[in-house]
C-alpha positions in Angstrom: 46.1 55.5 94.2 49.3 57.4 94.0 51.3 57.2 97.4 54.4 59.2 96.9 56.2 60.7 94.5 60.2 59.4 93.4 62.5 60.5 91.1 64.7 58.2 89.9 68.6 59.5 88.5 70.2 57.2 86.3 72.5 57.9 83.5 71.5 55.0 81.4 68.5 55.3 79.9 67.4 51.3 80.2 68.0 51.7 83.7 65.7 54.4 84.4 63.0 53.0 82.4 63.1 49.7 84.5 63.5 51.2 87.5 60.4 53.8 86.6 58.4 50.6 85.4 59.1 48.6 88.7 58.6 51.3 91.0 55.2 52.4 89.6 53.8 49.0 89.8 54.1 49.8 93.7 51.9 52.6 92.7 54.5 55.2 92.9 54.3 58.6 90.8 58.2 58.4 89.0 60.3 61.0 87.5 63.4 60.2 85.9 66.3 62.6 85.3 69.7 61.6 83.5 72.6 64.1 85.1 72.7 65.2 88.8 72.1 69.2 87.0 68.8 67.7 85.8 68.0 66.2 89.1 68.7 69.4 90.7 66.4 71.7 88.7 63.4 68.1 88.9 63.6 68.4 92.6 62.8 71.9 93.0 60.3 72.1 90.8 58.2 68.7 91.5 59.3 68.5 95.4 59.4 64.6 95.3 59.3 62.8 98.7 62.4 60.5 97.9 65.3 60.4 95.5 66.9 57.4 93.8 70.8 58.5 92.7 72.8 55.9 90.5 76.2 55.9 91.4 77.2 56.3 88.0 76.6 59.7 86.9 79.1 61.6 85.1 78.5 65.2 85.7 77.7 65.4 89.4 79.0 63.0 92.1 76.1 62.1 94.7 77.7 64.3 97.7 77.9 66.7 95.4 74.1 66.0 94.6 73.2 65.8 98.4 75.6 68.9 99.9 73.4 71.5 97.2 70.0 70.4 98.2 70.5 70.7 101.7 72.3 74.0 100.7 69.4 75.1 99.0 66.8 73.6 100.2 67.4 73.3 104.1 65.5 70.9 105.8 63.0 70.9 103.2 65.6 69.1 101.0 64.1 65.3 100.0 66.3 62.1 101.1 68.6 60.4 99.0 68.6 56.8 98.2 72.5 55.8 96.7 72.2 52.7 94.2 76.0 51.1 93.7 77.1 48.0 92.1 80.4 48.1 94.3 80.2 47.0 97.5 82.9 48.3 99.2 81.8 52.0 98.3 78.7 52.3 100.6 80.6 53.3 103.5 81.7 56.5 101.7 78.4 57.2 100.5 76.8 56.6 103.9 79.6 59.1 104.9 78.8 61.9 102.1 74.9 62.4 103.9 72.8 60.3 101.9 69.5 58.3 103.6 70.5 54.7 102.4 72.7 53.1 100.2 71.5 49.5 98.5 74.2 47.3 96.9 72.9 46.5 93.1 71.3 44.4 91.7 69.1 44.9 94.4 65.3 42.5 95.4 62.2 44.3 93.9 60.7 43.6 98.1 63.5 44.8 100.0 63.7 48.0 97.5 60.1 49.1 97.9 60.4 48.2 101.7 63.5 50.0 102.1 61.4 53.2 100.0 58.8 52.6 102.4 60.8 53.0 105.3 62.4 56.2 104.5 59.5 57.8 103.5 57.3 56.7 107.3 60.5 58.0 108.8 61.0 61.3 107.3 57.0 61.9 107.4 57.1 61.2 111.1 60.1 63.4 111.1 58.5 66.3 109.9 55.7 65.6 111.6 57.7 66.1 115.0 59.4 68.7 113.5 56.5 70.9 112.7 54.8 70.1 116.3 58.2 71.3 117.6 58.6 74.6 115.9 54.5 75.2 117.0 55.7 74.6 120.7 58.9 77.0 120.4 56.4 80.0 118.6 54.1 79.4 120.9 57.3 79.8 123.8 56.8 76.8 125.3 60.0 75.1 124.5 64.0 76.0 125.2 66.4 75.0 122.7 67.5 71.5 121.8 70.6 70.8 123.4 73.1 68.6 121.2 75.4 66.3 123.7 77.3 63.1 123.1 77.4 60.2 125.4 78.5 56.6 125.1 75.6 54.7 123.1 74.2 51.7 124.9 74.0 49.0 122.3 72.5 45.5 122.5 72.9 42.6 119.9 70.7 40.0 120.1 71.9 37.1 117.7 71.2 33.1 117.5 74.9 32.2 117.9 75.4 30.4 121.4 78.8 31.5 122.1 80.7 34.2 120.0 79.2 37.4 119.5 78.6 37.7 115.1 81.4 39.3 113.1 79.5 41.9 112.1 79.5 43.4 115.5 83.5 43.4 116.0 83.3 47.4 114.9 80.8 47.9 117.8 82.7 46.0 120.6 85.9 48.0 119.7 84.3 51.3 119.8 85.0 53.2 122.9 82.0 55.2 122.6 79.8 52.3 122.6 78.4 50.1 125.4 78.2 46.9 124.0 76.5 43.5 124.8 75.3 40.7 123.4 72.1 37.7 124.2 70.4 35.1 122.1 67.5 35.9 120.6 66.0 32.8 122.1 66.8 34.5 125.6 65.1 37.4 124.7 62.2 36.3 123.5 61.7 34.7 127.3 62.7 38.1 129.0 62.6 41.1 127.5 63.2 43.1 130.2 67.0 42.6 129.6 66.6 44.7 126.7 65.6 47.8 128.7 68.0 50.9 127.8 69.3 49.7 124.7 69.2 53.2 122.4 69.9 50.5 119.5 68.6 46.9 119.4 70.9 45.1 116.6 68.6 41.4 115.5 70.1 39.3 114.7 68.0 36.6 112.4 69.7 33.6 112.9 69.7 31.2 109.4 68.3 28.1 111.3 65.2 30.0 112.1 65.0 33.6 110.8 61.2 34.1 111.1 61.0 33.1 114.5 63.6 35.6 115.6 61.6 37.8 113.3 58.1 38.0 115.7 60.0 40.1 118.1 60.2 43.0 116.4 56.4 43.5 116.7 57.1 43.0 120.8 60.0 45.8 120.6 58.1 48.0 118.8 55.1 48.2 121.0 57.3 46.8 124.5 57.4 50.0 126.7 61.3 49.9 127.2 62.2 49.4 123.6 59.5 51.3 121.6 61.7 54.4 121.2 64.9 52.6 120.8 66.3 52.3 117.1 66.7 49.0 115.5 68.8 47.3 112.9 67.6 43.7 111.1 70.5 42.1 109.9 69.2 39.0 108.3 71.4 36.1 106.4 72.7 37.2 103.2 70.7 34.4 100.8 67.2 36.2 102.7 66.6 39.6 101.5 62.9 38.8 101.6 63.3 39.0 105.5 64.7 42.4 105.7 62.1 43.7 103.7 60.0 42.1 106.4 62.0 43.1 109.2 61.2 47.3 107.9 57.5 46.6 107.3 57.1 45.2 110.9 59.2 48.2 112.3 63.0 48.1 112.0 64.1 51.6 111.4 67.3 49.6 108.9 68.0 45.9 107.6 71.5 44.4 106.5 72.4 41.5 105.5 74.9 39.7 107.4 77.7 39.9 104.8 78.0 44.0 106.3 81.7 45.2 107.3 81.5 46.1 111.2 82.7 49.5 110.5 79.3 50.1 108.2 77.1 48.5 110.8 79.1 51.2 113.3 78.2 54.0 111.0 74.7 52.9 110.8 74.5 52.3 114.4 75.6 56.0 115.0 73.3 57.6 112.7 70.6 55.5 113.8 70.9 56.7 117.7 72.0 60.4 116.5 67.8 60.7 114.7 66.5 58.8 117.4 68.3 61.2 119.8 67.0 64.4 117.9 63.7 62.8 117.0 63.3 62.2 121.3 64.0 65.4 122.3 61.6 67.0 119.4 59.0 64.6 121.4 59.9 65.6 125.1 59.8 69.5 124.1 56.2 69.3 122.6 55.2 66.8 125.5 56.4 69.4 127.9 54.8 71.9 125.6 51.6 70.2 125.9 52.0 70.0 129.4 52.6 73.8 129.8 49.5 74.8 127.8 47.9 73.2 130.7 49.4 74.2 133.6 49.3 77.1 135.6 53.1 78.1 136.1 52.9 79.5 139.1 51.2 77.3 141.3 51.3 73.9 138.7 47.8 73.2 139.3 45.8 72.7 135.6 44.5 76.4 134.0 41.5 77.4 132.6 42.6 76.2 129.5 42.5 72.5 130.4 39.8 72.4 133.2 36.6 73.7 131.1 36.8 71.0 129.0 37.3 68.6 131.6 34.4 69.7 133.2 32.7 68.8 130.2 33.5 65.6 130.5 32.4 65.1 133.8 29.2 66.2 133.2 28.9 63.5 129.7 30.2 60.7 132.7 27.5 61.4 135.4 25.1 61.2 132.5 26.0 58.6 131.2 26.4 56.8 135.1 23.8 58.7 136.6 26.0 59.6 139.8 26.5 63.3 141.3 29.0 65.6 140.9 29.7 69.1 142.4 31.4 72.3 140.8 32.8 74.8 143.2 34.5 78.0 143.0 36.9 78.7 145.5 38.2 82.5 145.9 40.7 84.0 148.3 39.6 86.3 150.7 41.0 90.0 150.8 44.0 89.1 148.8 44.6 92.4 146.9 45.6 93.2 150.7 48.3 91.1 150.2 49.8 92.2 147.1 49.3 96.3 148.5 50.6 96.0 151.4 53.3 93.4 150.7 54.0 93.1 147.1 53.4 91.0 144.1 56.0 88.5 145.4 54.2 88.0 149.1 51.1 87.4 146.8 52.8 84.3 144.8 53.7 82.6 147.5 50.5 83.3 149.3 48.6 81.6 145.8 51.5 79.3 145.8 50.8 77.6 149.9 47.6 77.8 149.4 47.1 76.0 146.2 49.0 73.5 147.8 46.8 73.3 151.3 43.7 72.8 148.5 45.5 70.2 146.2 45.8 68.1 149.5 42.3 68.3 150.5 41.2 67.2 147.7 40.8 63.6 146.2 42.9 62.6 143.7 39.9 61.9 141.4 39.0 65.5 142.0 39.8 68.6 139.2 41.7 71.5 140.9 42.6 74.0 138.8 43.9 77.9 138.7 40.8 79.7 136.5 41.6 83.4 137.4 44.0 85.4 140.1 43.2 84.0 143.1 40.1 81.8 142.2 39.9 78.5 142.0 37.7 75.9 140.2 37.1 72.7 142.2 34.9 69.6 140.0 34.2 66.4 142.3 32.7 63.4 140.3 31.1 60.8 142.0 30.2 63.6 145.1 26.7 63.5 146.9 25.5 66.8 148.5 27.0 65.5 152.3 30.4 64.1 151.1 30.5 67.7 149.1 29.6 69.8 152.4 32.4 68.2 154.6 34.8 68.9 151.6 34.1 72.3 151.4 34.9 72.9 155.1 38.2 71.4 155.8 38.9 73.7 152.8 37.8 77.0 154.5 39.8 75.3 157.7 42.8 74.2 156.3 43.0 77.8 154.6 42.5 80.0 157.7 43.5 77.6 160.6 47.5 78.2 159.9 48.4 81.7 158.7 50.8 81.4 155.6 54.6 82.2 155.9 56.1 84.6 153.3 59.9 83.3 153.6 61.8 86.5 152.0 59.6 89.0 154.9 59.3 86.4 157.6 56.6 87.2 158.0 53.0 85.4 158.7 49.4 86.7 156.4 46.5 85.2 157.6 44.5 83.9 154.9 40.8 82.7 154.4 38.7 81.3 151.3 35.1 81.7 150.4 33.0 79.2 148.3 30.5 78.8 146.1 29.1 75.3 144.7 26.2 73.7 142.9 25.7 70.0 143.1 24.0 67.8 139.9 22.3 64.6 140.3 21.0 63.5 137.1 19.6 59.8 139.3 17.8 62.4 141.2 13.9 61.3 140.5 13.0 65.4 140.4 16.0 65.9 138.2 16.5 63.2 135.9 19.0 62.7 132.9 17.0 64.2 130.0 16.4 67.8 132.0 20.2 67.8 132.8 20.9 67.3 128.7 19.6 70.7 129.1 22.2 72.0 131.4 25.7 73.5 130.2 29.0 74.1 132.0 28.3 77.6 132.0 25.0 77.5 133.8 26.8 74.9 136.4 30.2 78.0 137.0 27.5 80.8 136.9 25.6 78.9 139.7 29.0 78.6 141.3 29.9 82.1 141.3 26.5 82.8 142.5 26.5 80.6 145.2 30.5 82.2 145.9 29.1 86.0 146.3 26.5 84.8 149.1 29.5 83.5 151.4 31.5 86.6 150.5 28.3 89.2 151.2 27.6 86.7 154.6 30.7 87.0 155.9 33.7 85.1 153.8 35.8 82.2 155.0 32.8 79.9 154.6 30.7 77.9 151.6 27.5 78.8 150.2 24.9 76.5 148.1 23.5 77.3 144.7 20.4 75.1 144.1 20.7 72.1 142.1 21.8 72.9 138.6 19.0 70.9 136.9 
């Protein structure tokens, strides 16, 4: 099965056709393209998921390459993969925008690791992406705010004493907070890891694979699983880096790197994982916001029906009770007339609050209309139910509520309306409650809710059992 597509841009003909024949024994769909105008015109028209430049072609250099896509193609433009047989040049093409460069020749392992890697990245990038932009058109979200800070950085390395050479660039580096541990150390605490935004390993050549195992423990250790991480492994071992990106690293080196590359890698590494972060925290608060009521922060309609659901599946499944009520404010268009929209917020706003703490935190509360309420207990007989019910109606009307900007004092009362289900009830059972929906259950509530207000308000009413 064909995983992604590639296209590979090599000027020598020999070279493409190896690199097309090694690359779809990986089961990769490969194009190939000879000039950087060709490889231009291939990417529009096939869209491949990652490009493989030569650093050898004579018509376009690979900046060159790289600036027009993104010109042209935005965000939408596919990653770039540099291929060099010098060295000393993948600083500069690091610096020109491309995703990676690999030194040739370059092990079949680490290659198709390294392809790997690129291509989980970007596809969880987009992912993000695309859950970000539904938050913002759905107005959930405020802009992503760009900010630089000092980058904490942590090494962890098998030397005893010196720190490696490779990390000289990131001790120097004023905007980095540097520090070093053996790996042996933190394998036995990895707590001193915690707020490292970039974990460099470093696989020590005595025993690489054991140094290795912690990567699985970053990735899934609740301190480190969003910080970005960088294998360098000993230069004679490129079978370990290849490793090191399967089991997680988000880049591999080998040790041979000059400390200003591994700087530059350590930048761009903690730049994405800052942008990739905040993608996650707006559509986490986005989430959260679909949910929420935003006045009074109690969960909305939105989020309690379904939950509801779910209580009703568990007491099925347990055979314990549960009660639904509906709580509604007394007289409250009173408020709002006579004193204004504003007075009415903070009226909605106390008394949500004088609910949410007579309630158990096992309890749903949640904001399903103006000033009604829906209240779903699991695990609630009929008596434990009744008491609940009236401290409610007490705590509401036994202190009037203070509007601040008036100074003023409204006297406030609730009414309410439950039903109570009992699927281990012999005269109910769990097959006759199948039959019952969360529907039924909220209109026996709002039955049950119109009885106290007709009696009298400031009190609870009982609809019969719901099954």
């Amino acid at each position: 099965m064909v995983q992604s597509s590639l296209l590979v841009v090599d000027s020598i003909a020999t070279n493409r056709v190896a690199m097309k024949v090694e690359l779809s024994s990986s089961w990769y769909d490969v194009n190939v393209a000879s000039t950087g105008e060709e490889a231009i015109d291939k990417i529009k028209q096939l869209k491949p998921n990652l490009v493989l430049v030569n650093n050898t072609l004579s018509d376009m250099h690979i900046a060159e390459i790289s600036a027009t896509l993104k010109a042209q193609l935005g965000l939408d433009a596919p990653p770039i993969l540099a291929l060099t047989e010098l060295a000393e040049t993948r600083e500069t093409l690091l610096r020109s925008g491309v995703e990676d460069v690999l030194t040739l020749p370059v092990d079949h392992s680490f290659l198709v690791a390294r392809i790997r890697s690129i291509l989980r990245t970007r596809a969880a990038e987009s992912e993000w992406r695309l859950r970000d932009s539904t938050t913002r058109a759905l107005g959930f979200a405020e802009p992503l705010q760009s900010f630089q800070s000092v980058i904490s950085v942590m090494c962890m390395h098998g030397q005893k004493i010196d720190a490696p050479l490779y990390t000289l660039g990131l001790a120097n580096d004023k905007g980095i907070a540097f520090r070093c541990e053996q790996v042996s150390f933190a394998l036995r605490d990895q707590a001193s890891t915690t707020g490292a935004s970039v974990i460099i390993l470093g696989l020590p050549e005595s025993a690489p694979e054991r140094a290795l195992s912690i990567l699985s423990d970053l990735r899934a250790g609740a301190n480190t699983r969003q910080s970005a991480i960088i294998a360098i492994v000993p230069k004679d071992r490129p079978d370990l880096a290849a490793q090191a990106l399967d089991l997680g690293a988000d880049d591999a080196a080998l040790d041979t790197i000059p400390p200003g590359e591994l700087v530059l890698r350590t930048r761009r590494l903690n730049t994405r994982r800052q942008a990739t972060n905040g993608m996650r925290k707006i559509v986490i608060d986005g989430a959260e916001a679909a949910t929420r009521d935003h006045l009074t922060g109690l969960y909305n309609r939105r989020y309690a029906l379904p939950q509801l659901e779910r209580v009703m599946e568990q007491a099925r499944l347990s055979g314990r009770p549960f009660t639904v009520m509906i709580a509604d404010l007394d007289h409250f268009k009173r408020v709002n007339d006579w004193y204004g929209h504003k007075a009415g917020d903070a009226v909605l706003v106390e008394c949500a609050r004088r609910l949410q703490d007579n309630v158990r935190s096992t309890d749903l509360l949640a904001r399903i209309g103006g000033e009604e309420f829906l209240i779903v207990m699991p695990n609630c007989d009929q008596n434990f139910a009744r008491k609940t019910a009236l401290r409610l109606c007490q705590h509401i009307s036994d202190i009037p509520v203070r509007i601040p900007d008036l100074d003023k004092t409204v006297p406030m009362t609730v009414s309410i309306g439950m039903t109570m289900c009992d699927p281990g009830d012999p005269n109910v059972g769990a097959r006759r409650m199948r039959r019952v929906s969360s529907s039924e259950l909220l209109c026996r509530a709002d039955k049950a809710l119109y009885k106290a207000k007709e009696t009298g308000r400031n009190r609870f009413m009982v609809e019969r059992s719901a099954a």
